[in-house]
C-alpha positions as CSV (number, residue, x, y, z in Angstrom):
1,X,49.7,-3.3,67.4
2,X,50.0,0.3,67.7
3,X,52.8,2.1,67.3
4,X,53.0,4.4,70.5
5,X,56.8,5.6,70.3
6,X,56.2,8.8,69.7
7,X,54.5,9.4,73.3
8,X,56.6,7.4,75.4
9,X,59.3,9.6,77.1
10,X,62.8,8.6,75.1
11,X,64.5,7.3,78.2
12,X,62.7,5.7,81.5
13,X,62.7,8.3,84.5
14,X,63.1,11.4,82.3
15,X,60.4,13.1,80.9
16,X,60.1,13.4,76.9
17,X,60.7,16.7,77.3
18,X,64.1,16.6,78.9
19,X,67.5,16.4,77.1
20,X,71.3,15.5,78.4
21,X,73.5,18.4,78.5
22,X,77.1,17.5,78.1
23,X,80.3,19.6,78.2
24,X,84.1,18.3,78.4
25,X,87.3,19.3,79.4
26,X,90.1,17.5,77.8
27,X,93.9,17.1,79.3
28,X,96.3,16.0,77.0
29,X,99.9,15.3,77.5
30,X,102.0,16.6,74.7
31,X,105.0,14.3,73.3
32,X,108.0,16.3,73.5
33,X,111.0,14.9,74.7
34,X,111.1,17.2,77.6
35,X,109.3,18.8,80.4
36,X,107.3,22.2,79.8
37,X,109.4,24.3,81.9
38,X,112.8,22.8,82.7
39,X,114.5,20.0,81.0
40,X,114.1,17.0,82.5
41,X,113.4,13.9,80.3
42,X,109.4,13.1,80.0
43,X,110.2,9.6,79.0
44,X,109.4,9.0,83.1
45,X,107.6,5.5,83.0
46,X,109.6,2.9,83.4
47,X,111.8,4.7,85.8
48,X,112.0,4.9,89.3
49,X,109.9,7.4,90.9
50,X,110.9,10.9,91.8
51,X,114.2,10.4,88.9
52,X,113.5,13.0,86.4
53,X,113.2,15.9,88.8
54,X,115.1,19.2,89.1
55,X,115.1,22.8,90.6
56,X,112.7,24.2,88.4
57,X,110.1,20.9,88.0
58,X,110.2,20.2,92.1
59,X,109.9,24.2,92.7
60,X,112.6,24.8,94.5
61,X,113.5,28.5,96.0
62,X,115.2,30.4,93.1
63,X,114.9,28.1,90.2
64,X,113.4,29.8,87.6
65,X,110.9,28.2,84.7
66,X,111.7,28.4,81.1
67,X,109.0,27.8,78.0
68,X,109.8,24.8,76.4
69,X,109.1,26.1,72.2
70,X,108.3,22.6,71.1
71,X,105.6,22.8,73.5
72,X,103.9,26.2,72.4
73,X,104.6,25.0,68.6
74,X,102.6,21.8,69.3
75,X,99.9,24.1,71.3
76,X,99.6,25.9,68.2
77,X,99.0,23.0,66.0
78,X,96.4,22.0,68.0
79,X,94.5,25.4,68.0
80,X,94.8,25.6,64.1
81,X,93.6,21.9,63.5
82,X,90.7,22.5,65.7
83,X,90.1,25.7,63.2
84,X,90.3,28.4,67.0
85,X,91.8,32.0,66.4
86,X,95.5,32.0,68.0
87,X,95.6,34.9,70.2
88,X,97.6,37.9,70.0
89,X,98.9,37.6,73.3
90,X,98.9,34.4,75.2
91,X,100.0,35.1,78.9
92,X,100.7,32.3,82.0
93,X,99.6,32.1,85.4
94,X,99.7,31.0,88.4
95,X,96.7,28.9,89.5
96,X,96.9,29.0,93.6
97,X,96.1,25.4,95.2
98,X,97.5,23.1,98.5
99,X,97.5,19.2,97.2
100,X,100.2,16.7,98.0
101,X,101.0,16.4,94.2
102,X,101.5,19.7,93.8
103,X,104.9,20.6,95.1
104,X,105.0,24.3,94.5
105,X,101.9,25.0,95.8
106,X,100.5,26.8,92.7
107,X,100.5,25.2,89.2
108,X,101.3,27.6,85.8
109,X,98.5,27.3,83.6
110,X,96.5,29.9,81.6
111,X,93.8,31.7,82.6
112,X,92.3,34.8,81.0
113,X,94.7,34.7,78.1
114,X,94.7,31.5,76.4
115,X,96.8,30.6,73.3
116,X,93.8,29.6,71.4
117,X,89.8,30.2,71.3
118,X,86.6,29.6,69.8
119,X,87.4,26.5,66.8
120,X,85.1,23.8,66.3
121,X,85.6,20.0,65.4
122,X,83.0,18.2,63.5
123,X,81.8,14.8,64.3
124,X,79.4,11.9,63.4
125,X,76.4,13.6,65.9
126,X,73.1,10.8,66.9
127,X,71.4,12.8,63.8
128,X,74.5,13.4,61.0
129,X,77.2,15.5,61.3
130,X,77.6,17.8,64.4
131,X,79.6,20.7,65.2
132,X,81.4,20.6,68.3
133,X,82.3,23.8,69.3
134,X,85.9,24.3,71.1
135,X,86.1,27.3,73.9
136,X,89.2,27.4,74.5
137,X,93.3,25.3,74.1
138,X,95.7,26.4,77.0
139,X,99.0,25.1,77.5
140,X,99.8,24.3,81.7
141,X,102.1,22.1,83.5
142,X,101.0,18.8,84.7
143,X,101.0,18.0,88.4
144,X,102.8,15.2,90.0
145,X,101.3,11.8,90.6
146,X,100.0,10.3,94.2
147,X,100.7,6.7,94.7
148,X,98.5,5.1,97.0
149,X,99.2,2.2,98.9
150,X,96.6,-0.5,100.0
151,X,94.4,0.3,98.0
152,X,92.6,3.8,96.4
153,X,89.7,3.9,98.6
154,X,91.5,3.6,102.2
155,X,95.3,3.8,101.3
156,X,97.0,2.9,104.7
157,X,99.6,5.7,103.3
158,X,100.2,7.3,100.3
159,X,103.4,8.1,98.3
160,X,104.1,10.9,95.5
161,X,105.9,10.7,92.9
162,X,107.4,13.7,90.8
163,X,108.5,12.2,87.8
164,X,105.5,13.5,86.0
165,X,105.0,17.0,87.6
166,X,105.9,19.7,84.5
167,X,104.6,17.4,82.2
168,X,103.5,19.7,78.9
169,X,99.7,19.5,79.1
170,X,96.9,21.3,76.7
171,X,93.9,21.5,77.9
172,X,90.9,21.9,75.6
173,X,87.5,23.0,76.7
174,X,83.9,22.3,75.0
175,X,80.9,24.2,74.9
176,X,78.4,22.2,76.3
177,X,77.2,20.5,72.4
178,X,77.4,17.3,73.8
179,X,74.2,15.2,73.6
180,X,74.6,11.7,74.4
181,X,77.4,10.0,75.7
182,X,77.8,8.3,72.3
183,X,78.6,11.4,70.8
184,X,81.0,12.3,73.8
185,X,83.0,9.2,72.8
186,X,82.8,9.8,69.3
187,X,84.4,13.1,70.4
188,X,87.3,12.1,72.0
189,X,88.0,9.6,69.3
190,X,87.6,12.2,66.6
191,X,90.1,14.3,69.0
192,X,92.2,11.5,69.7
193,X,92.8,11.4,65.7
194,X,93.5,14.4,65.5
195,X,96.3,14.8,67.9
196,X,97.8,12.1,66.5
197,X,97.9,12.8,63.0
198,X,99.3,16.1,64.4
199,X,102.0,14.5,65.9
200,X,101.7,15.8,69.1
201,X,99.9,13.1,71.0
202,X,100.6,9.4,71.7
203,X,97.8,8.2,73.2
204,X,99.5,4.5,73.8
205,X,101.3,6.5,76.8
206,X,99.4,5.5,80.5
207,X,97.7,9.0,81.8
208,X,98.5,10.3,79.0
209,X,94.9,12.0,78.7
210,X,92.3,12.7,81.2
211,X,88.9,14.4,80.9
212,X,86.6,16.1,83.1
213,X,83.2,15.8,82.2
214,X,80.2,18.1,82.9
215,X,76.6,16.6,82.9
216,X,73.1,17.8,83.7
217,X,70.2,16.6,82.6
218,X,67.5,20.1,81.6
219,X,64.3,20.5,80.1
220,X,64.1,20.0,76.3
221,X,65.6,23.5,75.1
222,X,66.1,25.6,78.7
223,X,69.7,25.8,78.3
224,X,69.9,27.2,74.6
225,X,67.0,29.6,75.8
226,X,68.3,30.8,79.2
227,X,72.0,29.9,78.8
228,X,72.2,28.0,82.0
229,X,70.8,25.3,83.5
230,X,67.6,25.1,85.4
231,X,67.9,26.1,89.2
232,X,67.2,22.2,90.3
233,X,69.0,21.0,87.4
234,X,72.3,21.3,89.0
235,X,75.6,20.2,86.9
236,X,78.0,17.9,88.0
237,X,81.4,17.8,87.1
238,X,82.6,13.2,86.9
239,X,86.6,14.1,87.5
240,X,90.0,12.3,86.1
241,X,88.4,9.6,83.2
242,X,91.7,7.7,82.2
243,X,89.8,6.2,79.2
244,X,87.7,6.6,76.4
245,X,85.1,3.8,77.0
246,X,85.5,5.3,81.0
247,X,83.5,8.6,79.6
248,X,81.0,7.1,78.1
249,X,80.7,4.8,81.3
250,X,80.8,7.5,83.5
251,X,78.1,9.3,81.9
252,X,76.1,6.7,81.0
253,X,76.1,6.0,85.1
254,X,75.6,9.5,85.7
255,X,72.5,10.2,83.8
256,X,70.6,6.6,85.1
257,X,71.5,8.2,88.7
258,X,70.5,11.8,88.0
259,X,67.5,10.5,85.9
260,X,66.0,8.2,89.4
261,X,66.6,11.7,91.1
262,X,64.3,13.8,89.3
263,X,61.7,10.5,89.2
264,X,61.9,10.8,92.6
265,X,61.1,15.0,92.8
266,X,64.8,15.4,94.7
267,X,66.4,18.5,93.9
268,X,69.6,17.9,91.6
269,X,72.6,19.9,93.2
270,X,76.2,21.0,91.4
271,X,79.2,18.8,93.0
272,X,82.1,16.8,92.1
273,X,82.7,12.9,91.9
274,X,84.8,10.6,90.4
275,X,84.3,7.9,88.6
276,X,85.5,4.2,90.1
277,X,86.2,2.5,86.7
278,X,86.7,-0.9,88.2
279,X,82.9,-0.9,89.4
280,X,81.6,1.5,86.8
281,X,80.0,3.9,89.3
282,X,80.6,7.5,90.1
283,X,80.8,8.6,94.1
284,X,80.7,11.4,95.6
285,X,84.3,13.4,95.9
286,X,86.1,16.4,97.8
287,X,84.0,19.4,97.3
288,X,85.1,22.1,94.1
289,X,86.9,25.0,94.7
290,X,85.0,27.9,93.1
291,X,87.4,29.9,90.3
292,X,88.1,32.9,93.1
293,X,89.1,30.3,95.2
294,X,92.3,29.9,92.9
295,X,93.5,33.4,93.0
296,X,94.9,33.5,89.8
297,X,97.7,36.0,88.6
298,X,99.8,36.3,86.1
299,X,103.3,34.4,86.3
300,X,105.6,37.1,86.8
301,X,109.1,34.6,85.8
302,X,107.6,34.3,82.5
303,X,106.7,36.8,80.0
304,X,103.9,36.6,77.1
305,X,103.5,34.5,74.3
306,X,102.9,37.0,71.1
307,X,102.9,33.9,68.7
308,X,100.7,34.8,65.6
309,X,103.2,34.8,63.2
310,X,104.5,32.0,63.8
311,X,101.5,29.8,64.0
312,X,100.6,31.2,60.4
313,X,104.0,29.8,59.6
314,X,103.0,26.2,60.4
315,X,101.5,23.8,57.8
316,X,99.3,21.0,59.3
317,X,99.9,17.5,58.0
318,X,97.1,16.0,56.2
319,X,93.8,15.3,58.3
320,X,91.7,12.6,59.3
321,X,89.0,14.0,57.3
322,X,91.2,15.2,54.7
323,X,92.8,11.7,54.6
324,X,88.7,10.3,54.7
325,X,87.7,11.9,51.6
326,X,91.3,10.9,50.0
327,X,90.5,7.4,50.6
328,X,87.0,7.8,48.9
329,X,88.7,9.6,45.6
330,X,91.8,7.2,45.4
331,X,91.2,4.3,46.6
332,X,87.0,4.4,46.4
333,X,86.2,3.4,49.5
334,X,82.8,3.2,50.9
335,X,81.9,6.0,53.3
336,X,82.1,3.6,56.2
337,X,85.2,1.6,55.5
338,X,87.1,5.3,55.3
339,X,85.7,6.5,58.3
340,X,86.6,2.9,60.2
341,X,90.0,3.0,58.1
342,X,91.2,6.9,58.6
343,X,89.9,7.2,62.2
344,X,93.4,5.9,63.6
345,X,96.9,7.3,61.7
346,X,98.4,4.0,62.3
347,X,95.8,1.7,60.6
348,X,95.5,4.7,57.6
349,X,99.0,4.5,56.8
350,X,98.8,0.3,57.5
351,X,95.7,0.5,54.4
352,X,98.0,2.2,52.2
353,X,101.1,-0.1,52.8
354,X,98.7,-3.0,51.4
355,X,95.9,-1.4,49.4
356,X,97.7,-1.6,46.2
357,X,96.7,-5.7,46.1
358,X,93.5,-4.3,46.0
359,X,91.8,-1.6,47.1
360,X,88.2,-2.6,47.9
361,X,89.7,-6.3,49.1
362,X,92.5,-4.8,51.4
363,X,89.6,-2.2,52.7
364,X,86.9,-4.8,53.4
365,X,89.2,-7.2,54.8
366,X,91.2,-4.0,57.7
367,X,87.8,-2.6,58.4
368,X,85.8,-5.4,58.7
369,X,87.9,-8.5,59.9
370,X,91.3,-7.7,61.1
371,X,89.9,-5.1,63.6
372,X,87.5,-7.3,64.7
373,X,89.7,-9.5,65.6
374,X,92.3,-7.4,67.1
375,X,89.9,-6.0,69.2
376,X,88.6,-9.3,70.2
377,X,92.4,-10.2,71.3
378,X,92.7,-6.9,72.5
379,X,95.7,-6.2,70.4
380,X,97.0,-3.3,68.5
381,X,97.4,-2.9,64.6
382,X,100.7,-2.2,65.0
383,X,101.6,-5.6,66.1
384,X,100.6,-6.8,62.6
385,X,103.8,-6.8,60.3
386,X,101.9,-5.2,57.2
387,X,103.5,-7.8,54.8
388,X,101.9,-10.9,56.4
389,X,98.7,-9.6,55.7
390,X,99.6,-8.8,52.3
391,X,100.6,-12.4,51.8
392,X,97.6,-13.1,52.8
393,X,95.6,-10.5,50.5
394,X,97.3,-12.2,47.5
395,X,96.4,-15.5,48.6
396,X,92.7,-14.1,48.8
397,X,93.0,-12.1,45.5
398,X,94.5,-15.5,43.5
399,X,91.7,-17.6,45.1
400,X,94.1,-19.9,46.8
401,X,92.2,-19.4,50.0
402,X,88.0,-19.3,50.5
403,X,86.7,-16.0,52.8
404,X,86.5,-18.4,55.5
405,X,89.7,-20.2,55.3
406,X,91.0,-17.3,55.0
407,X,89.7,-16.1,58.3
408,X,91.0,-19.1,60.1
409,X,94.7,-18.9,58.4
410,X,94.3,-14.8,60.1
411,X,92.7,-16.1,63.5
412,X,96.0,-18.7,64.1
413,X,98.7,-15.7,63.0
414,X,97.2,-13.4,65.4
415,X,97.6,-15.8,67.7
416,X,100.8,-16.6,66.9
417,X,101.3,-13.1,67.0
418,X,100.2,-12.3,70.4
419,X,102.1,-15.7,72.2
420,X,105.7,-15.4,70.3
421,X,105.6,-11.8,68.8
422,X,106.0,-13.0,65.3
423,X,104.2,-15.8,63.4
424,X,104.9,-18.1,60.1
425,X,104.1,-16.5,56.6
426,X,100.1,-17.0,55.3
427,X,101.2,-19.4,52.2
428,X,103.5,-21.7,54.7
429,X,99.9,-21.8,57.2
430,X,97.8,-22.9,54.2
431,X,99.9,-25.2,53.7
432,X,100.7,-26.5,56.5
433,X,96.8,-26.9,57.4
434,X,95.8,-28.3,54.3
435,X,93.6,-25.1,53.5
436,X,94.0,-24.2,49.8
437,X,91.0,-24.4,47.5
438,X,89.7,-27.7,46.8
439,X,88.1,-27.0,43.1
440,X,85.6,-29.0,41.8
441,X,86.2,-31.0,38.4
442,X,83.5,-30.1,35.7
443,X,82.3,-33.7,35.6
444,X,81.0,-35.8,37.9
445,X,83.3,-38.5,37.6
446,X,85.9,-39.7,39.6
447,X,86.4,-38.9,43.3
448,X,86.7,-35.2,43.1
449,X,86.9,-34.3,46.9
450,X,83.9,-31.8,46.7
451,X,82.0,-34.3,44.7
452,X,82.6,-36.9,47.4
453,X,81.5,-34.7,49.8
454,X,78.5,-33.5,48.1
455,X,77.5,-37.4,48.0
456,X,77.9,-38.1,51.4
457,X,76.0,-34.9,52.6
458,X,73.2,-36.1,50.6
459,X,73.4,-39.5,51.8
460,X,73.3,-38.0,55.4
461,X,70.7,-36.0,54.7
462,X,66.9,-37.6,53.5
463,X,65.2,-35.0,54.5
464,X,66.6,-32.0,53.5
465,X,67.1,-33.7,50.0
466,X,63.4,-34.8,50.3
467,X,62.3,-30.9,50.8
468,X,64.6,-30.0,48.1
469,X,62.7,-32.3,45.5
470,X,59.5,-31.1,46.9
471,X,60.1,-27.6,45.5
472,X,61.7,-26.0,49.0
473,X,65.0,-24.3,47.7
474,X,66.2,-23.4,50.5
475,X,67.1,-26.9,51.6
476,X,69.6,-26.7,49.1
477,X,71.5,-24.1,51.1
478,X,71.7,-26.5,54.4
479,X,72.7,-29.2,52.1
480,X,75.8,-26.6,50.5
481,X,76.6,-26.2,54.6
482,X,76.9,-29.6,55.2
483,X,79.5,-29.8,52.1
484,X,81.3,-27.0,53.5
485,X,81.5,-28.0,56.9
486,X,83.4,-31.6,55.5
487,X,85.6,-29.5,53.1
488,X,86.6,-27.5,56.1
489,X,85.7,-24.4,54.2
490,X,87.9,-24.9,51.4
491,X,85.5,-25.6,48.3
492,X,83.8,-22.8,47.0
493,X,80.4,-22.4,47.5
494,X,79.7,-21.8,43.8
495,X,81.1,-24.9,43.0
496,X,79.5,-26.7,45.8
497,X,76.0,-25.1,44.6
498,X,76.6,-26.5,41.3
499,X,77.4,-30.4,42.2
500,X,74.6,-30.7,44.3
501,X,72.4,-29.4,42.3
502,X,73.7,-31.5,39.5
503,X,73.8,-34.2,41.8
504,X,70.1,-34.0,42.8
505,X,69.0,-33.3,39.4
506,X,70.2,-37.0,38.4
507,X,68.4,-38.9,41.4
């Protein structure tokens, strides 16, 4: 059969000649312990709404703003880790819009003067490492938050609630680099990382980061050409993603739609629409106000930020990709298992609270099982007292417990974990389950429990014994299964290779 790939258009509805153009615009909530401008407590979300208001956050006549520093130092972390320039002269202003949430009417932000510009990150890219280029970081106060009642779609009234209005927020702005919506999640996650090992960012916090995400689909190298899109390729801007795995919904929705459009011959047009996570689909939304629309000017209760000596004052903390190659030097990590292991700050510092057992044992075993089954509970690492699973590396290390009894003993903590909040020690679950190694004896004598099982499976099984005389090897491998699956995983399969085979040998 011919291989006819290479002429088939890469995606169904879009011609092989066409390419997804993808741009973001990233809102993150910075963790300081007060608001941007006032200062009101931002620990807001367990309180009762409109309770960590004042003058200045509700916008009251006279009350006048004042730059939380924390705020702008964090701001300038940001620009350095994401390698921008930090401008001279940052300057503030007021961004001119009526919405229910937005109690003064106009929301400070930057415009023309942002505190940093033109950085990059780099990320795992569809064909190796890409570079992601950053626009722009400004700092702006977040809005408040509309509570509606009876449902989003048609609320029978809706509430507000001010508790998270002057919320420190940076914003940060792509080129449009973006390929795939892959590599837009691989973004964010890369970006997510970052913050965090900045220390400016929890990311556990609800709405504590939204994105805006631009998407047109062009033909195959318009956009670098012409620098905009094609006249009936118009962009669309998918508004207010709560979630990583929302983007990458959103867009993956948004491109199917767009790509039936263009099958069809219709005209793509620029709008707005947001993106209903609970049914995976973006609508149609309020039409975008154009950038005049916003009158900006600059904030005249606050004066400029001249900050550059100070930002080349601040040291950054060590990386993720810093920490990445680290991992590879120290601890010789695969490439994969320090990517998988650095890409979150808690589980990086989790590896190195147990990778002194052993290094390649403790990497295989974070990256490779205990996420998997975390995420399968949809539970955090930090739930995971770091040493229970050390116990349980020993146990692993000393060959107390087999790979797969070792998964089980992991499978009932977790679970333990995620009912009570705690869970018994890995040695007192062995042992309690009966799950230590059962080791062969080097004779055949006596009724060595693998030897007894190795009987029976042979006894149980004609057939496969049959093929296995007959010169088929392989029967010998559904013959060490059987063993296994009567030992309850607790022989080792070395051992259980050998006894059969011994076994078999003697008729």
């Amino acid at each position: 059969m011919s291989d006819n790939s290479a002429t088939q258009p890469a995606s169904p509805g879009m011609a092989i000649d066409d390419e997804v153009i993808i741009g973001l615009e990233i809102h993150c909530q910075l963790d300081t312990r007060t608001k941007l401008f006032c200062g009101c407590s931002t620990d807001y979300r367990d309180d009762p709404p409109n309770t960590h208001v004042c003058p200045i956050c509700l916008g009251l006549p006279g009350s006048l703003p004042r730059v939380n520093l924390k705020a702008v130092e964090f701001s300038l972390r940001v620009g350095k880790a994401l390698n921008c320039g930090i401008a001279h002269e940052a300057e503030f202003a007021r961004k001119n819009y009526f919405y229910p949430d937005l109690n003064k009417g106009f929301q400070i932000t930057q415009y023309d003067k942002p505190i940093a510009v033109k950085g990059y990150l780099d990320i795992e890219g569809e064909d190796g490492e890409k570079r992601v280029r950053i626009t722009r970081v400004h700092m702006e106060e977040d809005p408040g938050r509309l509570v509606h009642k009876g449902g989003a779609d048609r609320p029978k009234y809706t509430l507000v609630d001010y508790n998270r209005a002057g919320i420190p927020l940076i914003e940060i702005v792509t080129e449009p680099d973006l390929r795939s919506p892959k590599e837009a999640r691989r973004f964010l996650n890369k970006l997510r990382a970052t913050l965090e090992y900045l220390g400016v960012f929890d990311s556990e916090k609800e709405g504590s980061l939204r994105v805006d995400a631009n998407i047109s689909i062009q033909p195959k190298g318009w956009f670098e050409r012409e620098g905009k899109g094609k006249a009936d390729r118009g962009r669309v801007e998918v508004k207010n993603i709560s979630s990583y795995k929302g983007v990458e919904k959103a867009l993956t929705f948004e491109i199917t739609r767009q790509k039936n459009l263009i099958r069809r011959g219709q005209k793509l047009e620029t709008a707005t629409r947001h993106f209903v996570e609970t049914r995976g689909v973006t609508t149609s939304s309020r039409s975008k106000e154009m950038e005049q629309d916003y009158r900006y000017f600059p904030e005249p209760d606050l004066r400029p930020l001249r900050v550059c000596d100070w930002a080349a004052e601040i040291m950054l903390p060590e990386l993720p990709d810093a920490r990445r190659a680290r991992f590879m030097e120290q601890y010789c990590c695969s490439p994969i298992h320090a990517r998988t292991l650095t890409g979150e700050l808690k589980l990086a510092e989790f590896y190195e609270k147990v990778a002194d057992i052993d290094t390649a044992l403790a990497a295989t075993w974070l990256a490779d099982t205990l996420l998997g089954e975390l995420n399968y509970r949809d539970m955090s690492i930090v739930v995971v007292p770091p040493e229970q699973f050390r116990e349980l590396l020993e146990l692993l290390k000393e060959g107390s417990v087999t790979d797969k009894t070792g998964v089980e003993v992991l499978r009932v903590l977790l679970d333990q974990l995620k009912e009570t909040g705690s869970c018994e020690g890995p040695r007192a679950c062995v042992d309690r389950l009966g799950l230590r190694v059962i080791t062969a004896t080097p004779t055949l004598a006596g009724e060595d429990p693998v030897v007894k099982a190795a009987k029976e499976a042979i006894a149980e099984q004609p057939q496969a014994v049959a093929d296995y005389l007959a010169g088929r090897k392989e029967a010998l491998n559904f013959l060490v299964g059987q063993v296994m699956k009567k030992t309850r995983g607790c022989a080792k399969p070395g051992d259980v290779n050998t006894v059969l085979a011994n076994l078999l040998e003697e008729g």
